[in-house]
C-alpha positions in Angstrom: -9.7 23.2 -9.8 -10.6 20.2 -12.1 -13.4 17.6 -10.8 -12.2 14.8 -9.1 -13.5 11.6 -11.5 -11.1 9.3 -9.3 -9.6 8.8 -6.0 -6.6 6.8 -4.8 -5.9 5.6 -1.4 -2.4 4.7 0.3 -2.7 1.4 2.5 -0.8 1.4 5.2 -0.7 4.7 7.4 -3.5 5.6 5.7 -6.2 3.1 5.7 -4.2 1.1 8.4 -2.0 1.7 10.9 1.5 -0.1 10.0 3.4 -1.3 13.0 7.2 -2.1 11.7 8.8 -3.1 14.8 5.3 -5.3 15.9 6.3 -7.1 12.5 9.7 -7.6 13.2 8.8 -9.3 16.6 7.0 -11.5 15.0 9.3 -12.7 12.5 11.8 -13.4 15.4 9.2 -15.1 17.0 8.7 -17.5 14.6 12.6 -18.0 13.5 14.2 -17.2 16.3 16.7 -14.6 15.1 17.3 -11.2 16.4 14.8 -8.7 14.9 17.9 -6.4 14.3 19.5 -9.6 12.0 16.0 -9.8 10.4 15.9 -6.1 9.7 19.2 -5.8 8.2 19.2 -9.1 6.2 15.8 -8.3 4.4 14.7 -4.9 4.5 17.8 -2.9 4.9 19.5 -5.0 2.5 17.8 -4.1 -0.3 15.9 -7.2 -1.2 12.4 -6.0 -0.4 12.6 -3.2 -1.6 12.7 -5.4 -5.2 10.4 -7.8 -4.4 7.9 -4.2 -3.7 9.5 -3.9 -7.8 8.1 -7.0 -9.3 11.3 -8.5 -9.0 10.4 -11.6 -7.8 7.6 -14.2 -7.5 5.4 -15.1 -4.5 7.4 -18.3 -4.2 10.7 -16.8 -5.6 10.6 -14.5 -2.8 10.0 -16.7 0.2 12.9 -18.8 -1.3 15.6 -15.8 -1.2 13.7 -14.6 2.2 14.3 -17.6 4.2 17.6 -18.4 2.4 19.2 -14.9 3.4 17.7 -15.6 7.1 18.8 -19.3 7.0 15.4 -20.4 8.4 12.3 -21.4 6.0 9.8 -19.3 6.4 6.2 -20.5 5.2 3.4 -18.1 2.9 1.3 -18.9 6.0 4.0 -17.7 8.9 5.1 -14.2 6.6 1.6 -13.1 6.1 0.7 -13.7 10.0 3.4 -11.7 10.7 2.0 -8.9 8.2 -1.4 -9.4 9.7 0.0 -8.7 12.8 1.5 -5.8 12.2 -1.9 -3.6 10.8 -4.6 -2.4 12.9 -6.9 -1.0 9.9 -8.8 2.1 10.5 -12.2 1.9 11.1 -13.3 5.3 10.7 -10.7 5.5 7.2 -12.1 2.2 5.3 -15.7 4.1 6.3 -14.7 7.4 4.2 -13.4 5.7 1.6 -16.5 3.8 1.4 -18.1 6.9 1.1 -16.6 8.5 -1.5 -16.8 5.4 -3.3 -20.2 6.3 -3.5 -19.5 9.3 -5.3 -16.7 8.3 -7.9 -14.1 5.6 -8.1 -11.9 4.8 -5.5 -8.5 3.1 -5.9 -5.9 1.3 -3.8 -1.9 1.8 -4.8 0.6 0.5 -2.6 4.0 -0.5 -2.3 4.0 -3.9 -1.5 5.3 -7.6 -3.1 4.1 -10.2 -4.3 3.4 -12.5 -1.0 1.3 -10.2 0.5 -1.0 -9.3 -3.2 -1.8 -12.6 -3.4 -2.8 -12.3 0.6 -4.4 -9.4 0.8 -7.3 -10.8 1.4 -6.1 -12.9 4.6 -4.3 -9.6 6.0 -6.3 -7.0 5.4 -10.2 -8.1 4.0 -11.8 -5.1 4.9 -9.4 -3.2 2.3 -9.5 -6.4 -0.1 -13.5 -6.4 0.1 -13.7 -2.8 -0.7 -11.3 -1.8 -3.6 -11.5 -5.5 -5.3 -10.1 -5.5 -9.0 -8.8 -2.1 -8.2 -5.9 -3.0 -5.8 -2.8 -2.2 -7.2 0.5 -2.9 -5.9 3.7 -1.4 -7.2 5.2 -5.7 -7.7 2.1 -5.7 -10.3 4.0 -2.9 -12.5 7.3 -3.4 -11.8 7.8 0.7 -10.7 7.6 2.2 -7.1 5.4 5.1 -5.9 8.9 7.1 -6.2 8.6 7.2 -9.7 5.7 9.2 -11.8 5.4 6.1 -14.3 3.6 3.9 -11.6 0.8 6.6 -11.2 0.5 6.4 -15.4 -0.1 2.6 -16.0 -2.8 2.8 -12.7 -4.5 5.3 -14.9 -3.9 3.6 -17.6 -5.6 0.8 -16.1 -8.5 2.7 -14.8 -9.0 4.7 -18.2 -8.5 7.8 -15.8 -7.1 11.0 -16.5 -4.5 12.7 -14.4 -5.8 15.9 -13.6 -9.6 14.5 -12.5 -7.3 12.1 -9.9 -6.6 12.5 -6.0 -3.9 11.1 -4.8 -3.9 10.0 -0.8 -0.4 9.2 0.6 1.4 9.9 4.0 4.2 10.1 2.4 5.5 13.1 1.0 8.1 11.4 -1.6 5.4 9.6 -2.8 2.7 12.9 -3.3 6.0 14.6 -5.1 6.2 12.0 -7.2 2.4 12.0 -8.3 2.2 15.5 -8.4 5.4 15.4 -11.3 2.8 12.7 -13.0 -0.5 15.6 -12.9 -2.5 14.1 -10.2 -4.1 16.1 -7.7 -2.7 15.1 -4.0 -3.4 15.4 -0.4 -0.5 14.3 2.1 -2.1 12.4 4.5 -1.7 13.7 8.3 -5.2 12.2 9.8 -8.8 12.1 8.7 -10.2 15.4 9.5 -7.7 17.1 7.3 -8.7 14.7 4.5 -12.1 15.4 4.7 -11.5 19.1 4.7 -10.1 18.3 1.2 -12.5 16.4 0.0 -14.9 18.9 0.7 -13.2 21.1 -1.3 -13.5 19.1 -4.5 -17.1 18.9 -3.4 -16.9 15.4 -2.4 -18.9 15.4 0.7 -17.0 12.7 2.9 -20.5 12.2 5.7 
């Protein structure tokens, strides 16, 4: 088993708990449409599943958002809506710390452009922690579905596949890095993570 030399974190599920339907609630709070209308009209439509590609903008996509909802919907109103929707994980940002300690760590998400910009006014404790190493999948223009995005992050880092962990909930997302070489854990909750941390001999406490 190759040394790990780098470790990257999931956001949402992983570091935070991600509450879809609080989010839609929100957004029909603020424009007064069904959350079902919202639902369909922007995520099950397609359209942010590009802006997560790099398809768009900040501004670009708030222009197509509230166009395709028929209400404007400000920078300010979308990420209070995000905000609202995360309860970040105390105990998670507080082993990541720690193994930050020990070697790299790494944030890879897929996410747009609205809320990279805002990831500091959504989620600081994550934005304070990783800092330059946040990546978003808008930033390369891939998804975590694809083995490419887990290249250019290394590529970025100067890391090499093999001496990287991987920590998603998703297991589309670990089959996908393990096709690009990276070591994985699927993410189930934190005692199991830290049983596998241990066994690359990074002590998590």
């Amino acid at each position: 088993m190759a040394a790990i030399e780098l470790v990257i974190f999931d956001m949402d599920d992983v570091l935070c708990r991600y509450d879809f339907p609080r989010r839609l609630a929100c957004l029909s709070d603020i424009t007064g449409l069904e959350a079902a209308f919202i639902e369909a009209a922007i995520f099950g439509s397609g359209f942010d599943d590009l802006g997560d590609r790099g398809c768009f903008t900040a501004e670009e996509y708030l222009q197509q958002f509230g166009a395709r909802l028929g209400v404007s919907v400000s920078r300010e109103d979308w990420l209070w809506a995000r905000r609202q929707s995360i309860t970040p994980d105390p105990a998670m940002l507080a082993l990541a710390e720690q193994v930050g300690g020990q070697v790299p760590v790494a944030l890879l998400s897929n996410n747009g452009p609205v809320l990279y910009e805002g990831l500091g006014e959504v989620f600081p404790q994550a934005a304070q922690l990783f800092g330059e190493r946040v990546f978003f999948s808008c930033q390369l223009a891939s998804s975590k579905e694809e083995p490419a995005i887990f290249h250019a992050v290394l590529k970025k880092l100067d890391g090499q596949a093999a001496s990287t962990l991987f920590i998603d909930d998703s297991a589309t997302y670990i089959a996908a890095a393990r096709r690009a070489g990276l070591q994985t854990h699927q993410f189930s909750g934190i005692k199991g993570l830290a049983e596998t941390l241990r066994s690359f001999k990074l002590s998590p406490y």
